[in-house]
C-alpha positions in Angstrom: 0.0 0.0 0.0 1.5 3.3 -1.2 1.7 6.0 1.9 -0.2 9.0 1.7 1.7 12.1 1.0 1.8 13.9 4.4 0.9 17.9 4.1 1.6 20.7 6.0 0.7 24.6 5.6 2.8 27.4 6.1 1.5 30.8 8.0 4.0 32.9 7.2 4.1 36.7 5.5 7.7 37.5 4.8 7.8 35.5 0.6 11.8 34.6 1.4 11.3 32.8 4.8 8.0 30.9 3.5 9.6 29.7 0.1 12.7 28.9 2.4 10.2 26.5 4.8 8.3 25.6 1.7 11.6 23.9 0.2 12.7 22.1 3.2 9.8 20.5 4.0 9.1 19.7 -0.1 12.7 18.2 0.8 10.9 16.0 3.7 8.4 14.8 1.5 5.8 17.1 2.5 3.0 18.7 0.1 3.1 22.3 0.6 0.2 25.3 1.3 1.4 28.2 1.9 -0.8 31.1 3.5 0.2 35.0 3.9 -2.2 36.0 6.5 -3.6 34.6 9.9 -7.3 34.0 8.6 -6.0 32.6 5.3 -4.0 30.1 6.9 -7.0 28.9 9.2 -9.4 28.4 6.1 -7.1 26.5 4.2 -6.4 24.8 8.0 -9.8 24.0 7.9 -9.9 22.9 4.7 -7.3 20.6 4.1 -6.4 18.8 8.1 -2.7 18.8 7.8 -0.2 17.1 9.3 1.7 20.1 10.0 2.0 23.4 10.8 4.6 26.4 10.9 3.0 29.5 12.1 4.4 33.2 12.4 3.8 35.0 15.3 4.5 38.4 13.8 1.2 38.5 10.8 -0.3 41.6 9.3 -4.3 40.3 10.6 -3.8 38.8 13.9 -1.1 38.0 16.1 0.3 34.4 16.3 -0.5 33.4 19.3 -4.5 34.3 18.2 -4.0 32.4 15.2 -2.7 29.7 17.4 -5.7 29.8 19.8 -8.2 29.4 17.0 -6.3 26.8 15.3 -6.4 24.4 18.5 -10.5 24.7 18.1 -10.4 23.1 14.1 -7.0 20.5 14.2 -5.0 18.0 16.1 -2.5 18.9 13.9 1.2 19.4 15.1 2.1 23.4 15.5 5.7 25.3 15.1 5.5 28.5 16.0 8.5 30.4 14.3 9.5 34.0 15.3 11.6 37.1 15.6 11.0 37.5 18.9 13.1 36.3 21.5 11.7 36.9 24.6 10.9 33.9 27.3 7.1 35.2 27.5 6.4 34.8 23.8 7.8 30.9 23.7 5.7 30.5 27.0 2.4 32.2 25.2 2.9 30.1 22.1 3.5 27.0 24.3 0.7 27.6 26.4 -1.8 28.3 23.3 -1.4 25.2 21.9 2.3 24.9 19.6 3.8 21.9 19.8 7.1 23.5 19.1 8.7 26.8 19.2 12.3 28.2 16.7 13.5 32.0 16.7 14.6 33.6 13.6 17.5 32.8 11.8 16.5 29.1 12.4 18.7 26.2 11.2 16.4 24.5 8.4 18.0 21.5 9.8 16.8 22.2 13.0 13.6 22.5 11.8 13.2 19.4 9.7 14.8 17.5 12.4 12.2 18.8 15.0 9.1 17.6 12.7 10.3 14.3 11.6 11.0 13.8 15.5 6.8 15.0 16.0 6.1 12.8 13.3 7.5 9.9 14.5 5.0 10.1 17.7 1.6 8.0 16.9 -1.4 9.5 15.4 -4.4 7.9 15.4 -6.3 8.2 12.4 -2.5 7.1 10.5 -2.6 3.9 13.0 -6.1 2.3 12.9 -6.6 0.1 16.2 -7.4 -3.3 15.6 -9.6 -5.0 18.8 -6.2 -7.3 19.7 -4.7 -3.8 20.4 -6.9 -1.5 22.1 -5.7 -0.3 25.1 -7.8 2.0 28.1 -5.7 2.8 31.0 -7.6 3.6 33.9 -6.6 5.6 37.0 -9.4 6.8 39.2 -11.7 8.6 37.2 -9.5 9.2 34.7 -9.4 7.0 31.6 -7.3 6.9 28.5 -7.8 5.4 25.1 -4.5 5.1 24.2 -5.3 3.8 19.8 -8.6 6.0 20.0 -6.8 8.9 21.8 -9.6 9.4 23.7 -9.2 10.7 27.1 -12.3 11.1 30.0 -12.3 12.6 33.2 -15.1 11.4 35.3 -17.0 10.1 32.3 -16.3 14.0 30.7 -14.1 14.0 27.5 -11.2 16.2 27.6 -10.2 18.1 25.0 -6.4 17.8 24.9 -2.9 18.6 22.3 -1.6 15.7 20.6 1.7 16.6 23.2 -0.9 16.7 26.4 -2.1 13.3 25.8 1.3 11.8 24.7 2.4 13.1 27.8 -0.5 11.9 30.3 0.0 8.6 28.0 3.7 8.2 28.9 3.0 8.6 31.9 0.0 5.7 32.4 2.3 3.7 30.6 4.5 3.4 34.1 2.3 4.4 36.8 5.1 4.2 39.3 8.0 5.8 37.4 9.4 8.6 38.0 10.0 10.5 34.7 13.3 13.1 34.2 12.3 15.6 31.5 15.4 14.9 29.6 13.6 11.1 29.5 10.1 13.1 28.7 11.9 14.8 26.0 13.0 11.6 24.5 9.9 10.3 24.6 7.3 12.4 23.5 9.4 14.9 21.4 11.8 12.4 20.1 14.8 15.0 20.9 17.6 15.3 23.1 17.6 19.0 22.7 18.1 19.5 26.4 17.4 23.3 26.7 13.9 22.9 25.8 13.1 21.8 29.3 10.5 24.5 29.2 8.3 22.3 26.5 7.9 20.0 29.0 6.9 22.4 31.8 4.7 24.3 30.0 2.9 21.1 28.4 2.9 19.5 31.9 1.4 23.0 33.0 -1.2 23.0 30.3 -2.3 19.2 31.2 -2.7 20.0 34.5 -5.5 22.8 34.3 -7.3 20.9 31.8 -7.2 18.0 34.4 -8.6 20.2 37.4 -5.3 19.1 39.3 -3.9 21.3 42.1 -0.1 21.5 41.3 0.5 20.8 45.3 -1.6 18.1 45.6 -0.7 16.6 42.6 -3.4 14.1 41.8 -3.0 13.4 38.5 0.6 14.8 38.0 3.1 15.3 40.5 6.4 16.8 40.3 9.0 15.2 41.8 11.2 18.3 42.9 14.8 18.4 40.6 14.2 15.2 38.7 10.9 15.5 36.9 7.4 14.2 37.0 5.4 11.1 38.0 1.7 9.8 37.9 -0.4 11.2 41.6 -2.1 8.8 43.8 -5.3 9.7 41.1 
């Protein structure tokens, strides 16, 4: 059976930067859309359910992170967010908003390529159809999780969570007495060893937590384990 061409869209204004993206994810075997503007790039978004996404924060309609916010509400799909800006607050907004991902400008396009292929090569669901010998539903209190379906309920309540929040609560299950390092976290769900992006896992950890109801110092659901990482709570 021949694989489908993966696709991804680029939001990005600046003509030089998106035909640079454009030919080094042509290079990755991607099929490329390109959008100039925020609401352009959510129609065709909406319109064609890629696989990927690069997104500029700086865009002459709306700001990224807006752009960002409204594409969490139409796709699954996996978000870069790529940007002048340098500032910790803006990779914490993006991160927090819903991108996967986050690369200043000048980025490496190695660096980049590397980055998706490694997002890429975390399960998707509707790629991996679940046969009935396979299905998995881990179960910790009231919490359950489809792993194949990616399906996740909170006292019978479906949560509405990233592709990175449930590989993350996932990983997690999957070891329910582990303690998880976030270099190990970063291995895991990122598929990187790209060490200073501790943050992606904080933030991400952060993120899962609110949408779980879970007091940081209780810990429930998620519990930090102070200079090392993160483990499953007592649920």
């Amino acid at each position: 059976m021949v694989e489908q061409k993966k696709t991804a869209v680029i939001i990005e204004d600046d003509a030089d930067v998106r035909a640079l993206i454009s030919e080094v994810l042509k290079q990755a075997g991607f099929e490329i859309i390109e959008a100039a503007t925020g609401l352009e790039g959510v129609d065709l978004v909406r319109a064609r359910d890629p696989d990927v996404i690069t997104l500029d924060l700086n865009l002459p309609d709306f700001d990224g992170i807006e752009v960002c916010r409204r594409l969490r509400e139409i796709t699954d799909a996996y978000i870069v967010m790529l940007t002048a800006r340098h500032d910790e607050i803006d990779r914490l907004m993006a991160l927090e908003t819903g991108a996967d991902d986050y690369l200043t400008k000048p980025f490496s396009p190695r660096e980049l390529r590397a980055r998706i292929a490694a997002m890429l090569r975390r399960p998707r669901a509707r790629d991996q159809p679940a046969t009935d010998e396979e299905h998995v539903v881990r179960e910790h209190g009231e919490l359950k999780v489809d792993v194949e379906a990616r399906i996740v309920t909170l006292a019978g309540v479906e949560l509405e969570l990233t592709r990175t929040e449930f590989d993350l609560l996932a990983t997690l299950l999957s070891a329910p007495r582990r303690v998880w390092p976030r270099e190990t976290l970063l291995r895991t769900v990122w598929g990187t060893d790209w060490m200073s992006d501790g943050h992606l896992v904080e933030v991400h950890m952060g993120n899962l937590r609110r949408k779980l109801g879970d007091d940081p110092r209780a810990g429930r659901y998620v519990r930090t384990v102070r200079g090392v990482g993160y483990r499953l709570g007592p649920g």
